[in-house]
MMTF fields as JSON, N, C-alpha, C and O atoms, coordinates in Angstrom:
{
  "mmtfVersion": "1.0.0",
  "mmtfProducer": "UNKNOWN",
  "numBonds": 219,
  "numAtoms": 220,
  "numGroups": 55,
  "numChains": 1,
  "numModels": 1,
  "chainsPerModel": [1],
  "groupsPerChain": [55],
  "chainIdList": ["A"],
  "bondAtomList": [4, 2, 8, 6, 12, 10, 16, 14, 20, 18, 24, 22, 28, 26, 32, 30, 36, 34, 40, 38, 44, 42, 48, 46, 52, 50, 56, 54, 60, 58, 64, 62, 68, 66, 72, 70, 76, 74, 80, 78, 84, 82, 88, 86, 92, 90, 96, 94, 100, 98, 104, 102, 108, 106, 112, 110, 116, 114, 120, 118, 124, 122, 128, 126, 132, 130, 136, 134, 140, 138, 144, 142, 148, 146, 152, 150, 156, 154, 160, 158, 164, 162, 168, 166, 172, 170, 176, 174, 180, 178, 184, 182, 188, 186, 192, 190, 196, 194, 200, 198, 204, 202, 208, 206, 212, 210, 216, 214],
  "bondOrderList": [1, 1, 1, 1, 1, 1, 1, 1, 1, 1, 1, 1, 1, 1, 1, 1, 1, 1, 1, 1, 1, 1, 1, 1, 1, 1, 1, 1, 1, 1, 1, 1, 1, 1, 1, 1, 1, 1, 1, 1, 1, 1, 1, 1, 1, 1, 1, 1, 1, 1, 1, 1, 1, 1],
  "groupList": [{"groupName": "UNK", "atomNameList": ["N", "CA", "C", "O"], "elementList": ["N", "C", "C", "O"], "formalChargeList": [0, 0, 0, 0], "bondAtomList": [1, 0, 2, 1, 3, 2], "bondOrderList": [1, 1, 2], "singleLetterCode": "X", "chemCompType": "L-PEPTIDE LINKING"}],
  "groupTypeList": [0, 0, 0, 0, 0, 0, 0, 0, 0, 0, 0, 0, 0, 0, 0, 0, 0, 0, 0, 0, 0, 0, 0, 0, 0, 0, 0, 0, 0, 0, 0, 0, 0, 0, 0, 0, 0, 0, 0, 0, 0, 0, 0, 0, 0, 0, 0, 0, 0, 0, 0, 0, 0, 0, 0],
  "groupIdList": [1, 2, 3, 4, 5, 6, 7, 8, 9, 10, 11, 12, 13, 14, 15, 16, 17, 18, 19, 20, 21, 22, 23, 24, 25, 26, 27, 28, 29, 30, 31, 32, 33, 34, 35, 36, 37, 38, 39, 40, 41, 42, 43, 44, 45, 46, 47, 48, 49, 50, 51, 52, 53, 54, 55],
  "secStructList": [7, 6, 6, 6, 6, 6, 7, 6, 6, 6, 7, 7, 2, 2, 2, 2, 2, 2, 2, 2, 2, 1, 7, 7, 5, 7, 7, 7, 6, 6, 1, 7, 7, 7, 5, 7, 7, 7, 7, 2, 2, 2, 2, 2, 2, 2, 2, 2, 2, 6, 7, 7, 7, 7, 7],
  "xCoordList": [11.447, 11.601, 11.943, 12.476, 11.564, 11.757, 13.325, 14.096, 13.635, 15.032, 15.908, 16.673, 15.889, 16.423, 16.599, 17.573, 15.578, 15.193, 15.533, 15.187, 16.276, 16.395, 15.756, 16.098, 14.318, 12.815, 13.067, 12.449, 14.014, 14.16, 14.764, 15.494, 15.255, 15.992, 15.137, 15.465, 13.437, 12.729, 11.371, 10.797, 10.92, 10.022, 9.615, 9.882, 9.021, 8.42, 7.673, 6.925, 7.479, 6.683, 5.188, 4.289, 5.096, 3.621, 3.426, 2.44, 4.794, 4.246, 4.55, 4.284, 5.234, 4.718, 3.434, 3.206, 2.696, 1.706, 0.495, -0.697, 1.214, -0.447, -0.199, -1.211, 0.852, 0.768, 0.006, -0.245, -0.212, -0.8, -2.451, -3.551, -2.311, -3.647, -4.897, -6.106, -4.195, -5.306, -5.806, -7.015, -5.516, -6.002, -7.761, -8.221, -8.205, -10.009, -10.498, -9.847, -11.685, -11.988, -13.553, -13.839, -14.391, -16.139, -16.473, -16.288, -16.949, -17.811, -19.395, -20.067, -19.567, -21.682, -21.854, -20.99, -22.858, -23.294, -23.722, -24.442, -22.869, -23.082, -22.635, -23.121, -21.377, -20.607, -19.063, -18.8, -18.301, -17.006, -16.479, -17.41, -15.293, -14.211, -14.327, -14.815, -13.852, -13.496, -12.445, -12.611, -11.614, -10.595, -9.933, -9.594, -9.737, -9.663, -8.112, -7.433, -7.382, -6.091, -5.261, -5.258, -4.406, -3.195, -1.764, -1.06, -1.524, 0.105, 0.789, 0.553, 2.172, 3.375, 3.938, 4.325, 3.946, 4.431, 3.875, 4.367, 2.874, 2.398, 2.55, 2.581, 2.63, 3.053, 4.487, 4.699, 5.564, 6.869, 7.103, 7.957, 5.86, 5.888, 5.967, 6.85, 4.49, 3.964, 5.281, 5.631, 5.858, 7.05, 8.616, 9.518, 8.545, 9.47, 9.202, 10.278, 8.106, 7.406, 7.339, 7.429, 7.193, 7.059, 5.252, 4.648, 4.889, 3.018, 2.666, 3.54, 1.207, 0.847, -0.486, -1.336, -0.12, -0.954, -2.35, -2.339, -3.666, -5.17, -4.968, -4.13, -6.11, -6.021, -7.104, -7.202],
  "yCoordList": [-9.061, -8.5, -7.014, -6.424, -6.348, -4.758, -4.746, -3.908, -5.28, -5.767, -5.69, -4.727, -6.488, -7.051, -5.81, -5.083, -5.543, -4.068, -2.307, -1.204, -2.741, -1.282, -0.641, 0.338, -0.878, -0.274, 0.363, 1.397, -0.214, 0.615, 1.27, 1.471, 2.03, 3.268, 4.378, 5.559, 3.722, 5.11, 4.919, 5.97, 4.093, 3.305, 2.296, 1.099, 2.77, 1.252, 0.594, 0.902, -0.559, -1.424, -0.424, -0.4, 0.139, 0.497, 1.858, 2.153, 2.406, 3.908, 3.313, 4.073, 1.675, 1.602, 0.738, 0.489, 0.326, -0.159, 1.126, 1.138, 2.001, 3.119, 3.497, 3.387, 4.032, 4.618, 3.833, 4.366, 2.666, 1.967, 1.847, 1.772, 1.85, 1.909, 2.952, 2.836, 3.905, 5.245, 4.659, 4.891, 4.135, 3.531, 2.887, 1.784, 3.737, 3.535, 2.644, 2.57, 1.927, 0.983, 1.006, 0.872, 1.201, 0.889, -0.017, -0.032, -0.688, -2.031, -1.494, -0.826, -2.141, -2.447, -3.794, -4.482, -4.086, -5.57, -5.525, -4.735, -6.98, -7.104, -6.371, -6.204, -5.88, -4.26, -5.023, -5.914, -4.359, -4.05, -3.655, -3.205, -3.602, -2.665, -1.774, -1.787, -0.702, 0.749, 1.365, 1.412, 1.703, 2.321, 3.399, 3.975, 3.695, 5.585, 5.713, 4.692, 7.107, 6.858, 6.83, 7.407, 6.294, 5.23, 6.196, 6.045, 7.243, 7.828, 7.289, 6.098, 7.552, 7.58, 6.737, 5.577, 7.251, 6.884, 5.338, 4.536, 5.381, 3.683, 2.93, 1.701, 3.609, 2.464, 1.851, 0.704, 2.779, 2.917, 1.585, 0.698, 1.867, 0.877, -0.7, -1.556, -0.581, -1.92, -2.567, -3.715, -2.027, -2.433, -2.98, -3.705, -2.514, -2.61, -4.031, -4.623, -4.86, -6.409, -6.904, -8.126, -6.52, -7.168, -7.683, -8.65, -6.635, -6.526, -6.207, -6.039, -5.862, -5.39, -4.407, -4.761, -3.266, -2.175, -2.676, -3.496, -2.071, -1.585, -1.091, -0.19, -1.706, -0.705, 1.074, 1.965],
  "zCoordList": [5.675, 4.35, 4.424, 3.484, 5.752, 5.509, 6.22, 5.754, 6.886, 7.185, 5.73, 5.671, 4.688, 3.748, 3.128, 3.321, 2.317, 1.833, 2.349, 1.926, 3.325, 4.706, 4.443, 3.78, 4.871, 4.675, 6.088, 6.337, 7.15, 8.962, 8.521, 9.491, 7.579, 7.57, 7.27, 7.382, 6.68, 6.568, 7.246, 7.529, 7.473, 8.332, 9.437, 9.331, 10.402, 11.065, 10.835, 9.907, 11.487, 10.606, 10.966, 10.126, 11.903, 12.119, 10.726, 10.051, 10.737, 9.691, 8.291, 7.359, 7.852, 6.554, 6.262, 5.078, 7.082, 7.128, 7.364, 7.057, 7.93, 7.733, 6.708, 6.016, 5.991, 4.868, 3.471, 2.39, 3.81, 2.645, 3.759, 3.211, 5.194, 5.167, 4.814, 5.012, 4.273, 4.018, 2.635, 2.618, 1.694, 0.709, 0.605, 0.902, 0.229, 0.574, -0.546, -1.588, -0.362, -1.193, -0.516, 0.674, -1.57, -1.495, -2.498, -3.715, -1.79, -2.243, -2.138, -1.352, -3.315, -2.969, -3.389, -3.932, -3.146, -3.525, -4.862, -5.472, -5.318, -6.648, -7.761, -8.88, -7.103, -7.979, -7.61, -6.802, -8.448, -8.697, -7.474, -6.806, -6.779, -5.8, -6.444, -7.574, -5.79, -6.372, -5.27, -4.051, -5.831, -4.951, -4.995, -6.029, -4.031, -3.702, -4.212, -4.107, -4.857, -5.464, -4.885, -3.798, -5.245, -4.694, -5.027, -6.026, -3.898, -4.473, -4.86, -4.658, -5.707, -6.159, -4.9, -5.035, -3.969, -2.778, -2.126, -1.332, -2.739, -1.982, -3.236, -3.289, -4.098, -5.412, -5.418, -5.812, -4.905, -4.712, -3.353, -3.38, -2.045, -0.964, -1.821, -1.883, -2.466, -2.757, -3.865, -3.589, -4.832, -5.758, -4.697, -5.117, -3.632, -3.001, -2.537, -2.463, -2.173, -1.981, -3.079, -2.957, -4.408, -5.663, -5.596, -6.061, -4.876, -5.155, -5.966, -6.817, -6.422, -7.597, -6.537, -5.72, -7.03, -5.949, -6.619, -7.536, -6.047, -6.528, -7.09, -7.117, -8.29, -9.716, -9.27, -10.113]
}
């Protein structure tokens, strides 16, 4: 898919996969996710898959 997309013209698979891995998320038991904010830039990643980022 990053083929299709010429996602190799600005990324490897390893640096677009960290860039969405800094994305923090705490859990407690018996609670909601909560997630740490999500740049412009990983919203832009995740739309490029037709994902739907963390709210």
């Amino acid at each position: 898919m990053m083929n299709e997309r010429h996602l190799f013209r600005k990324y490897t698979t390893d640096e677009f996969l960290d860039e969405l891995d800094i994305i923090e998320c705490y859990r407690e038991p018996k609670r909601k996710a909560v997630y740490g904010e999500v740049t412009q830039k990983q919203n832009d990643l995740y739309a490029y898959f037709n994902v739907t980022p963390p709210p």
